[in-house]
C-alpha positions in Angstrom: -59.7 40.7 -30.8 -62.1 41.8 -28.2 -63.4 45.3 -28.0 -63.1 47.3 -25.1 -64.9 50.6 -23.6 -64.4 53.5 -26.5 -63.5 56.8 -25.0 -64.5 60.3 -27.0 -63.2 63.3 -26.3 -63.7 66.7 -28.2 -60.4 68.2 -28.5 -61.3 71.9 -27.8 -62.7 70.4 -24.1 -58.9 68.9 -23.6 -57.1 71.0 -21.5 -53.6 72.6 -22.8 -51.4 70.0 -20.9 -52.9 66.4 -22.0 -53.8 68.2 -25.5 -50.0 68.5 -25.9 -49.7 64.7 -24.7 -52.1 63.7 -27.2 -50.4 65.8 -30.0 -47.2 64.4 -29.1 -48.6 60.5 -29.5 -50.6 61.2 -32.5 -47.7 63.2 -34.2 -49.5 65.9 -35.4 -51.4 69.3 -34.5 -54.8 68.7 -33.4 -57.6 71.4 -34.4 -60.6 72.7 -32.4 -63.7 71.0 -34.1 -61.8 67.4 -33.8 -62.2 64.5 -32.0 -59.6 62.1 -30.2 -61.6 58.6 -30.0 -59.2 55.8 -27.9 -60.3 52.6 -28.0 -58.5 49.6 -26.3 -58.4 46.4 -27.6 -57.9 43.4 -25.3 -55.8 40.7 -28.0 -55.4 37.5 -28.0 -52.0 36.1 -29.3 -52.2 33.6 -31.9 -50.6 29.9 -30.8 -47.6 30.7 -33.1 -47.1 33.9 -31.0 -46.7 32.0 -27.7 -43.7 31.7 -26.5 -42.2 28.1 -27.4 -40.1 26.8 -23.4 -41.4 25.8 -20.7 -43.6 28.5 -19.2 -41.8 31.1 -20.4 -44.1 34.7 -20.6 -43.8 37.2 -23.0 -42.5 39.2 -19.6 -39.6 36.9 -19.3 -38.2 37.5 -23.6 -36.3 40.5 -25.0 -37.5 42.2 -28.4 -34.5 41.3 -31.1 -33.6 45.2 -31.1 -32.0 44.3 -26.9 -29.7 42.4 -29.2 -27.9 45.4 -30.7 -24.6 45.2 -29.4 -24.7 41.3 -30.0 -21.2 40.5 -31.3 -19.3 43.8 -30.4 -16.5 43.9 -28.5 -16.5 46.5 -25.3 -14.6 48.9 -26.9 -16.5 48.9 -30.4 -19.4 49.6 -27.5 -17.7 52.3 -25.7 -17.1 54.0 -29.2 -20.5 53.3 -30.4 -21.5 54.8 -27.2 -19.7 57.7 -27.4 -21.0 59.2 -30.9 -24.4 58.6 -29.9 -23.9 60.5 -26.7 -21.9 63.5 -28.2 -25.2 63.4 -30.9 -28.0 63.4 -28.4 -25.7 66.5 -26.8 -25.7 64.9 -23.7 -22.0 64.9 -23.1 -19.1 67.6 -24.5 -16.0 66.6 -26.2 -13.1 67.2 -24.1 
């Protein structure tokens, strides 16, 4: 890993908008006399990290969780769907 440029910031100089951004990525409240310190890292992926065809980037590869409905038929998928809709309250029971 490589070090980047470190950016401090004391949180009572944050203003209420990216304050509320920060709290939301850090999961918790953040108090007056604190300090939010981000630092980016530039890393290198190890050779057993690398993706194994023929020039194939990390761009062109799903994460396993896009494999989710791997195996389901479309209606198991349309009932799936569904529940998880009528639980996020995005659509009403008719």
């Amino acid at each position: 890993m490589r070090s980047m440029e470190k950016v401090i910031r004391n949180v009572g100089d944050i203003d209420r908008a990216d304050r509320r951004a920060l709290e939301r990525l850090t999961g918790k409240p953040l108090a007056e006399g604190q300090q939010v310190i981000i630092q980016v890292m530039t890393v290198r992926a190890e050779p057993s990290q690398m993706p194994q065809s023929n020039h194939e980037s990390e761009s062109d590869t799903l994460p396993a969780w896009c494999n989710v409905y791997a195996g389901l038929t479309d209606q198991e998928i349309a009932d799936l769907e569904s529940v998880i809709l009528q639980r996020a309250n995005l659509t009403r029971p008719s």
